[in-house]
C-alpha positions in Angstrom: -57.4 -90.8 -131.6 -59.1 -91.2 -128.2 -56.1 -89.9 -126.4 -55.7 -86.9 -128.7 -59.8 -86.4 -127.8 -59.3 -86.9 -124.1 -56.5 -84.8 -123.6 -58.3 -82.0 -125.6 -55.8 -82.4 -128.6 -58.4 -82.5 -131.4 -60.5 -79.8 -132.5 -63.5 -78.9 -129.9 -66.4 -80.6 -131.8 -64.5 -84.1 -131.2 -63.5 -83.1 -127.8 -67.1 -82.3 -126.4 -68.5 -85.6 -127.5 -66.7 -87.0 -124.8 -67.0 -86.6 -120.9 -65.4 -88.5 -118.0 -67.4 -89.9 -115.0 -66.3 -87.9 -112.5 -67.8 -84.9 -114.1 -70.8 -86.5 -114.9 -71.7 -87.7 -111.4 -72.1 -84.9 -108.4 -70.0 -88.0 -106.3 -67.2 -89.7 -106.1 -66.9 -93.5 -106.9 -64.0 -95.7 -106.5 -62.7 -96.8 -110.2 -64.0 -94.0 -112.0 -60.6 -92.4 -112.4 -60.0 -92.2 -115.9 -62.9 -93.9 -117.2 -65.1 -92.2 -119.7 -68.8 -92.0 -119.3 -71.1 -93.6 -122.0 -73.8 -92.2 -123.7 -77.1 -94.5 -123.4 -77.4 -96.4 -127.2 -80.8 -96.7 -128.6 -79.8 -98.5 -131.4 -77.2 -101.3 -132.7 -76.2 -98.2 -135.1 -75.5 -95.9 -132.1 -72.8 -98.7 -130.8 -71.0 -98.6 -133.6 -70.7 -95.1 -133.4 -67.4 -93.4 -132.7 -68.5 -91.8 -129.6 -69.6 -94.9 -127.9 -66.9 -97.4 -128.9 -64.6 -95.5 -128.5 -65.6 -94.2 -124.6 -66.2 -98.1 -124.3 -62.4 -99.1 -125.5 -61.0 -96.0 -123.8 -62.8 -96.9 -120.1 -61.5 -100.7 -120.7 -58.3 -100.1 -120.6 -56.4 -100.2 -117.4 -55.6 -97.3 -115.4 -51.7 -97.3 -115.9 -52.4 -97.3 -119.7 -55.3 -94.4 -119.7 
């Protein structure tokens, strides 16, 4: 499901809910390439959400994989 989102494959509300850190920071950083940046969680409920485990599997996974 993450790779449908992040190659814009799934309907827009999923899609939008997730950003990459290249276009969330005005620089560029080395390993960001194909990492997803993660919202900040508030809450233990807000880290089981889909958004953020899903960013958080999706950026640990190596950049051959992604």
């Amino acid at each position: 499901m993450m790779y449908k989102a992040v190659n814009n494959q799934t309907p827009n509300f999923l899609s939008s809910r997730f950003f990459s850190r290249n276009e969330a920071l005005p620089y560029n950083l080395r390993n960001t390439e194909g990492k997803l940046s993660l919202p900040q969680p508030r809450t233990n409920y807000c880290k089981r959400s889909f958004s953020y485990s899903g960013a958080v599997l999706w950026s640990s996974l190596p950049n051959k994989i992604n």
